[in-house]
C-alpha positions in Angstrom: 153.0 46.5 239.8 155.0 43.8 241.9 156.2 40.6 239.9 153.6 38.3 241.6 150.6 39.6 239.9 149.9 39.4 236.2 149.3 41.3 232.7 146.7 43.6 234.7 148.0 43.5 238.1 146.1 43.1 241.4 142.3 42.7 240.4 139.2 43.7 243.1 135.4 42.8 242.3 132.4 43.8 242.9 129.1 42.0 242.8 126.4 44.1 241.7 123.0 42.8 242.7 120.3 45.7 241.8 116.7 44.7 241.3 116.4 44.0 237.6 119.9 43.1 236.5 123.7 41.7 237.9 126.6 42.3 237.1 130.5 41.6 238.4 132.8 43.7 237.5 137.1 43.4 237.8 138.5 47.1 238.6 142.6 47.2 238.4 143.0 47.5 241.9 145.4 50.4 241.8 143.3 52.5 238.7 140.1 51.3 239.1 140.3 50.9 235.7 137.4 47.9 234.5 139.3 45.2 232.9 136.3 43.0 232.4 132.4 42.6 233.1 128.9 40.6 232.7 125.5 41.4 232.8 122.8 39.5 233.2 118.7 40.4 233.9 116.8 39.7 236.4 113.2 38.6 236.6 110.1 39.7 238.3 107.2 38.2 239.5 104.1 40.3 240.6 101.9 37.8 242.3 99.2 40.4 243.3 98.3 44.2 242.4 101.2 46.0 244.4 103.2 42.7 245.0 106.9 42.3 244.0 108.5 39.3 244.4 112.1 37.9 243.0 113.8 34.3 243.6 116.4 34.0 245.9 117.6 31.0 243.6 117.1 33.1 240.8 119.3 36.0 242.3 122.4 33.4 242.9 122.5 31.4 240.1 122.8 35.1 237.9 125.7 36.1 240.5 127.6 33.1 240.0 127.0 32.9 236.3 128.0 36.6 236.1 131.1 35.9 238.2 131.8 33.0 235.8 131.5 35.1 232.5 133.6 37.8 233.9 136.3 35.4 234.7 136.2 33.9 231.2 136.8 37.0 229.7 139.4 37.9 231.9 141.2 34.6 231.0 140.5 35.2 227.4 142.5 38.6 227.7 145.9 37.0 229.0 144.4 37.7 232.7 144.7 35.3 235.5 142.1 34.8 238.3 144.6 34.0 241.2 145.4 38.1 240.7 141.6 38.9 241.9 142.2 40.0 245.8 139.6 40.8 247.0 135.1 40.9 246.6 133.1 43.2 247.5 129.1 43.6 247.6 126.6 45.8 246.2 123.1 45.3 246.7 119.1 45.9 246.1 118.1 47.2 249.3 115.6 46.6 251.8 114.6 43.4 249.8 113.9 40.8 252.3 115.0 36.8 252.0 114.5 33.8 254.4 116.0 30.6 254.2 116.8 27.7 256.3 120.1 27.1 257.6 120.6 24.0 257.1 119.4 23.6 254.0 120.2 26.2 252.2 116.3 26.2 250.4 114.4 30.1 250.7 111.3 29.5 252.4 109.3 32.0 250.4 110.3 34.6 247.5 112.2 37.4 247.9 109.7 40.2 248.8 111.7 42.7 246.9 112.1 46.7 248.7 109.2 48.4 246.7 106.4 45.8 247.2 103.3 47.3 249.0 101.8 44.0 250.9 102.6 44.8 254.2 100.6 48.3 254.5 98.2 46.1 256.9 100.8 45.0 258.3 101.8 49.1 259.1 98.3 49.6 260.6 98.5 46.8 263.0 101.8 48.0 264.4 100.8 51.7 264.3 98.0 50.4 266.8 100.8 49.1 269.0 102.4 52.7 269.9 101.8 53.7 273.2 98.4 55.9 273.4 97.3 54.6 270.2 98.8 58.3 268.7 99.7 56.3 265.2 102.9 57.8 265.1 104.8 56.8 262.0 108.1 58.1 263.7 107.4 56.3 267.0 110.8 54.1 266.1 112.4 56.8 263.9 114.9 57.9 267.6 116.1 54.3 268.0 116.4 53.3 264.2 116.2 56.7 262.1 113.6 55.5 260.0 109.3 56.2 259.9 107.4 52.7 259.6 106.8 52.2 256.1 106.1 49.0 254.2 109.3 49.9 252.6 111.4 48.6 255.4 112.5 45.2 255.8 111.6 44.4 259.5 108.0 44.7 258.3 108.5 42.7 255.4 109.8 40.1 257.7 106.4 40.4 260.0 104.6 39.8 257.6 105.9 36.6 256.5 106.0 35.4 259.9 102.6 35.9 260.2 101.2 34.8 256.9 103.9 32.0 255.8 103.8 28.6 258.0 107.1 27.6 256.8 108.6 30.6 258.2 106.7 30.5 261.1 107.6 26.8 261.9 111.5 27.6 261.2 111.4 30.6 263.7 109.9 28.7 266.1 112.6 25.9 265.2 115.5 27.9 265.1 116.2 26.9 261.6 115.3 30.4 259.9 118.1 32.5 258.5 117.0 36.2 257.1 118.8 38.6 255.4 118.9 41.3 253.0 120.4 40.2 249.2 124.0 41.1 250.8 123.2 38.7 253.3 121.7 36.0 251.0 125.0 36.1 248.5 127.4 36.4 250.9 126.1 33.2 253.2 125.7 31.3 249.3 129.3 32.3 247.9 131.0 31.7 251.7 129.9 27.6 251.4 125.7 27.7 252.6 125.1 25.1 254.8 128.1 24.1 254.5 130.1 27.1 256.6 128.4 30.1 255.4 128.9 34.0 257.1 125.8 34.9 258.0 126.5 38.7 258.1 125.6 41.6 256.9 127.0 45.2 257.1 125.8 48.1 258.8 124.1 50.0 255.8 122.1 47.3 255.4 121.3 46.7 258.6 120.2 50.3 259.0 117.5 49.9 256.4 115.9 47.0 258.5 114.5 49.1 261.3 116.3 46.2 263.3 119.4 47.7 264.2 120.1 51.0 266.6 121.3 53.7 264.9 123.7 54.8 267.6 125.0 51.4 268.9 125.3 49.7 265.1 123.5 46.3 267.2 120.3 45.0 267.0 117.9 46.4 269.6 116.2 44.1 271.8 113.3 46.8 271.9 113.2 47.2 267.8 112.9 42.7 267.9 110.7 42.8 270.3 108.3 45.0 269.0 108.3 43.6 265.1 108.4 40.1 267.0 111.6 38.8 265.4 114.2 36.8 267.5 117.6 37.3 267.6 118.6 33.8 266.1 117.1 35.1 262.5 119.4 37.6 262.2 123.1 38.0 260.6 125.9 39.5 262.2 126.6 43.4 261.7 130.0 44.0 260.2 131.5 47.1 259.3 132.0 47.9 255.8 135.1 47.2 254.8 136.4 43.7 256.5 137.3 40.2 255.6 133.9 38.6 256.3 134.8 35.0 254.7 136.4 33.0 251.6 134.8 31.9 248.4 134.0 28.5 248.9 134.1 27.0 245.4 134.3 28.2 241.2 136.7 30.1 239.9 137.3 32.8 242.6 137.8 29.8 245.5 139.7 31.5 248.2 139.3 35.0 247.0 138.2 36.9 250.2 134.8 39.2 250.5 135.9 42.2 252.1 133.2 44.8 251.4 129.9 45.3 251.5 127.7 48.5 251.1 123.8 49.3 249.9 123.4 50.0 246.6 122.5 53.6 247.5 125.4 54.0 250.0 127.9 52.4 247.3 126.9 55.4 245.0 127.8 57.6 247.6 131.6 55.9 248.0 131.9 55.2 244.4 131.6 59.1 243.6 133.7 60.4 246.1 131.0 62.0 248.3 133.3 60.6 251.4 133.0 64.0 252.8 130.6 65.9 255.4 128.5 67.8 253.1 128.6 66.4 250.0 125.1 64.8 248.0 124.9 62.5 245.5 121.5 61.1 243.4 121.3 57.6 241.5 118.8 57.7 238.9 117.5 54.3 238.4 114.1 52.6 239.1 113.6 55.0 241.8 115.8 57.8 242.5 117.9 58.1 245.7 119.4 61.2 247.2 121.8 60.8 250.0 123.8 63.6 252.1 126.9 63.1 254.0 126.6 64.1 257.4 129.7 62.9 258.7 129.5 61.4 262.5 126.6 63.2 263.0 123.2 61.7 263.1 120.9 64.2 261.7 117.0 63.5 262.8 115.6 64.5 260.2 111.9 66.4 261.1 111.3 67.0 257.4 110.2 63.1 256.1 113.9 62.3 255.8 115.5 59.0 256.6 119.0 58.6 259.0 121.1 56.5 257.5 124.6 54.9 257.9 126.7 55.9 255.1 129.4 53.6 255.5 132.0 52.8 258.5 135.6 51.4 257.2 136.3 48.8 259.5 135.4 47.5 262.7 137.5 50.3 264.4 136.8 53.1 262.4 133.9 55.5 263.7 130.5 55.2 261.5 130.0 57.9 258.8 126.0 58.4 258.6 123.6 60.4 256.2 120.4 61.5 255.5 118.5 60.3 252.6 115.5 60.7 250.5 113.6 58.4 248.4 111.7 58.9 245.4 109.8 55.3 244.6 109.2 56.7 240.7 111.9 57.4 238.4 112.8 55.5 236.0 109.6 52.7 236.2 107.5 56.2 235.3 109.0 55.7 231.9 108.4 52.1 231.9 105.0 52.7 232.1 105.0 55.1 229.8 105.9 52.2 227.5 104.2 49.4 229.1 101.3 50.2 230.4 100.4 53.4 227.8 102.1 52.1 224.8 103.5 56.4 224.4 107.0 55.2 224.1 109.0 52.8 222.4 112.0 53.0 224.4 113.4 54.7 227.5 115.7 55.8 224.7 113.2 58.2 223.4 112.1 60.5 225.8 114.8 63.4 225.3 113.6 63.7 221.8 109.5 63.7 222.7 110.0 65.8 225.2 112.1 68.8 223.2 109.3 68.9 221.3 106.8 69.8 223.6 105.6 72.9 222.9 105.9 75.8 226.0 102.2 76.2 226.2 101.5 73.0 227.8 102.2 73.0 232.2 101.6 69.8 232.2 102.7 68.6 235.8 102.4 64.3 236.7 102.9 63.1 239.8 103.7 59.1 239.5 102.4 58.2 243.0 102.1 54.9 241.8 102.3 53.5 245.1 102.3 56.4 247.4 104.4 59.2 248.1 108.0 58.8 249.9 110.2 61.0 251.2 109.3 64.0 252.4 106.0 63.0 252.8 105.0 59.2 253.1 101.9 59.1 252.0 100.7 55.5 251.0 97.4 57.1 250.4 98.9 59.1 247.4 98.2 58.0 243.9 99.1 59.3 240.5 97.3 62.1 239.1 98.0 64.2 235.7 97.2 67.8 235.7 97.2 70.9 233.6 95.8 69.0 230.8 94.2 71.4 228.2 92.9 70.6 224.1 96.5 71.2 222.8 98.0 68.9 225.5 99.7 65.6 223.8 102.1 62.8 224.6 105.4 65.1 224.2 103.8 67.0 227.1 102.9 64.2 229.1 106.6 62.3 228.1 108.6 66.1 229.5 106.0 66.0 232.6 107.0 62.5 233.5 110.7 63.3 233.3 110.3 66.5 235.4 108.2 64.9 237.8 111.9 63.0 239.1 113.6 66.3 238.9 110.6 68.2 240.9 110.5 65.0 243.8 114.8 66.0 244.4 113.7 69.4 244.8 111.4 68.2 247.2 114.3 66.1 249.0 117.4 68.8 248.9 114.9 71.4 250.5 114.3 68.9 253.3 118.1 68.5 253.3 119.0 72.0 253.5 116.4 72.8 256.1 117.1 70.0 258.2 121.3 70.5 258.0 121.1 74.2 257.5 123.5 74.1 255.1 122.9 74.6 251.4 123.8 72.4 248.9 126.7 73.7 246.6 126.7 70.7 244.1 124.3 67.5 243.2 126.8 64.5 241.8 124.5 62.2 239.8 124.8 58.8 238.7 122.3 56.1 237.1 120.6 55.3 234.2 119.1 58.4 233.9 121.9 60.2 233.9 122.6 59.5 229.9 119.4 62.2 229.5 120.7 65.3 228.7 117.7 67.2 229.3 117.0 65.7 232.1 119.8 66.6 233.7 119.4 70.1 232.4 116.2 70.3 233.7 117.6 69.1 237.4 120.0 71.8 237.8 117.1 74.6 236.6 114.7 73.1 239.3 116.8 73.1 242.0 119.2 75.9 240.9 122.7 74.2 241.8 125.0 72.7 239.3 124.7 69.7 239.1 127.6 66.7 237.9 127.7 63.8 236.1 129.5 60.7 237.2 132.2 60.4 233.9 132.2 57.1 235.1 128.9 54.9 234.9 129.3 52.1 237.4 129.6 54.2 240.6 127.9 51.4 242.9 130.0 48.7 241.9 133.3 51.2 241.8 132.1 51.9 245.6 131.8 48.1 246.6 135.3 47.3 244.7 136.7 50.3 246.8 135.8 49.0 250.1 136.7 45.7 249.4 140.1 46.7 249.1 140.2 49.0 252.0 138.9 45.9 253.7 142.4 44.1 253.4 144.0 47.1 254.0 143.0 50.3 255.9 146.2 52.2 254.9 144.8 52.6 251.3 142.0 55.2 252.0 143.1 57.2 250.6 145.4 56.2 247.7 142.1 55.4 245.4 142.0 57.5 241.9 138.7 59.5 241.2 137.1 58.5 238.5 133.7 60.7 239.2 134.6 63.7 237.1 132.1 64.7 234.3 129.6 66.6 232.2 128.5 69.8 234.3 125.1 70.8 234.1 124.4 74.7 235.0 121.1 76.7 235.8 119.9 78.6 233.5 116.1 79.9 234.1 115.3 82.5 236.9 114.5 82.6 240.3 111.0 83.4 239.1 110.3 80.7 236.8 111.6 78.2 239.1 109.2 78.9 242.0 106.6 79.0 239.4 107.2 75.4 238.6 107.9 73.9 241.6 104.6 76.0 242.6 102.4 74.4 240.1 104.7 70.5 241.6 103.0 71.5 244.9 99.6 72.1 244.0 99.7 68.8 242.1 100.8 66.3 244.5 98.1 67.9 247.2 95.6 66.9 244.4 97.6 63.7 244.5 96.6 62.7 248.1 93.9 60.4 249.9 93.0 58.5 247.1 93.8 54.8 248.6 91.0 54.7 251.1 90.6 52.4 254.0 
């Protein structure tokens, strides 16, 4: 530690914007040690059946009070804030925002990644491919991604067509739009007042705005969702100075990093080689494969990806992912909606209980299927139920159901790459399930490791930030990602059984939503 720096020395954070809570956290720069952090929830707002909706106002007044806290308690402990470096970014992804620029006010609520609104939207595009084929993947050799409501390009569509404030500001040239990343880092850089209107290129890969080969937007990609150029930030590498903090208690503290929640797992636990996999347990689960510089078109349902790129002159690093929209929310409504649970908390203990005579199999298709097989026509379904079947059995079918959709997703991986998975690194809320995690390894038959460190996104968006002042540091990070190992331990036969039984469920799962 040099003499300029304080009690902890030099301090990086990381913003942590996920969909139902933020946090900042201080890492020792050198350790990546945490020296201090706050928490904070987020609300929801579900306008509609299927709707999701969050406000942008909302969203930055829990950044900068988390940011605030943090600081407080880093005071409180001898620390000094002049010794925090650098900021990074982690974010909610695909979660769309538009604002005016000169005033800083959103024009309409976040429409937040998993909301299902724009699925009309979907079938008015799809009647715009050539030769009316309805080809979902029509985009997918410019962008790498299938058109899905997920996306944020069609989020954006569809409140240019159904929002006259954003219509009028397009039209105007006062609109700004942006993913969360976007949002904060324009707010924390001085608004209106100043503000980087940027984003980086893992976000910008989940728009189906930018090329996946070039890393710019493509005039064919705006021209087709309708969306001019003047809405949209500025792609940035990963790991850059994009601005300064413009006021509070980090004023002057550069934001050097910025990475998708999904892609800040994949940094945070070391997966920074060509293949290696990672999952992040949380509202959904996410699976994402390092493919190094190569862009894998996926034929299997997959998505292409940008992993991460480490500065402007650094070559991009890409992967495939797959997305599971139910993980964690399956439990939630397990407690919500069915009143079976009383807490998240509780579900290792229900479900060692369940007796072995129940193959119970539930397929949480609350919205559709995603990866590998987008099917917004999909809804749940329960199956196998018998006389002795109870809620133990429905509680352990709920929990396998995530562990039976990354089957589904590492298949696709392996088939598409050709190259079998050795090793699953999990992170995530989930994670802290014991069977679960069990149960993961005997489904897909691979080991499968446990972060020993529990904020792997906001570990990945501190170590970028730093790289970002400096590119000679790749290297000199600690790892932190070393855990509990989970091992298989049922046979070859039982575990195509299982997965067999998986299949025939989410066919019955299919073509329920009809037009």
């Amino acid at each position: 530690m040099t003499s300029e720096y304080g009690k902890f020395g030099p301090l990086v954070g990381a913003i942590d914007e996920g969909t139902s809570s933020a946090r900042f956290i201080l890492f020792k720069a050198n350790t990546c040690e945490v020296v201090v952090s706050h928490q904070k929830t987020l609300e929801q707002h579900f306008p509609q059946e299927g709707w999701v909706e969050q406000d942008p106002c909302a969203i930055l007044e829990v950044v900068k009070t988390c940011i605030g806290k943090a600081v407080e308690q880093l005071v409180s402990l001898g620390g000094n804030p002049k010794d925090v470096v650098a900021v990074g970014v982690t974010n909610q992804r695909e979660t769309t925002i538009v604002w005016d620029r000169y005033t800083g006010k959103p024009l309409h609520n976040a429409i937040v990644w998993l909301d299902m609104r724009t699925s009309s939207t979907i079938d008015k595009l799809l009647d715009l491919v050539p030769n009316k084929t309805r080809n979902k993947n029509y985009l997918k050799p410019l962008c790498g991604l299938p058109m899905s409501p997920y996306f944020s390009a069609v989020k954006l569509r569809w409140l240019s067509d159904n929002v006259d404030a954003v219509k009028k500001a397009m039209k105007k040239g006062s609109c700004c739009f942006g993913t969360v990343d976007t949002w904060i880092i324009w707010n924390l850089t001085g608004g209106p007042n100043g503000g980087k209107h940027v984003t980086d290129v893992t976000n910008a890969s989940r728009t189906m705005l930018m090329n996946i080969e070039t890393l710019s937007w493509d005039p064919l990609l705006m021209k087709f969702f309708e969306v001019p150029k003047s809405v949209l930030p500025e792609i940035k590498s990963s790991s850059e100075i994009y601005g300064y903090i413009a006021e509070g208690p980090l004023q002057g503290v550069p934001i050097s990093g910025c990475l998708g929640d999904q892609q800040g797992a994949l940094v945070g636990q070391m997966c920074l080689q060509k293949g290696q996999a990672k999952a992040t347990y949380g509202t959904g689960c996410f699976v994402l494969y390092n493919t190094g510089d190569v862009r894998v078109n996926s034929s299997r349902g997959l998505l292409t990806t940008v992993a991460y790129q480490l500065g402007s002159h650094s070559p991009p690093c890409y992967a495939l992912e797959g997305s599971v929209a139910v993980a964690g929310a399956a439990l939630g409504w397990l407690k919500d909606n069915i009143g079976m649970i009383n807490s998240a908390k509780d579900t290792q203990a229900m479900a060692e209980k369940a007796t072995e005579n129940g193959s119970v199999v539930f397929v949480p298709a609350f919205s559709g299927l995603y990866a590998p097989y987008w099917r917004q026509d999909a809804r749940g379904v329960i199956c196998g139920i018998t006389e002795d079947t109870n809620d133990k059995h429905i509680v352990r079918a709920a929990l396998e159901a995530v562990c039976f959709q990354v089957r589904d997703i590492l298949d696709a991986m392996n088939e598409d790459c050709g190259i079998p998975l050795q090793i699953l690194k999990v992170d995530g809320g989930m994670t802290s399930n014991a069977l679960v995690m069990q149960m993961q390894a005997d489904l897909i038959g691979i080991n499968v490791t446990k972060a020993g460190f529990t904020e792997s996104t906001a570990l990945g968006a501190a170590m970028v930030a730093y790289w970002g002042l400096d590119h000679s540091q790749n290297g000199n990070m600690i790892d932190l990602v070393t855990g509990t190992a989970y091992y298989p331990s049922i046979s070859d036969d039982e575990r195509d059984m299982r997965y067999k039984h998986w299949k025939m469920a989410v066919e019955r799962s299919l073509g329920w939503e009809l037009n």
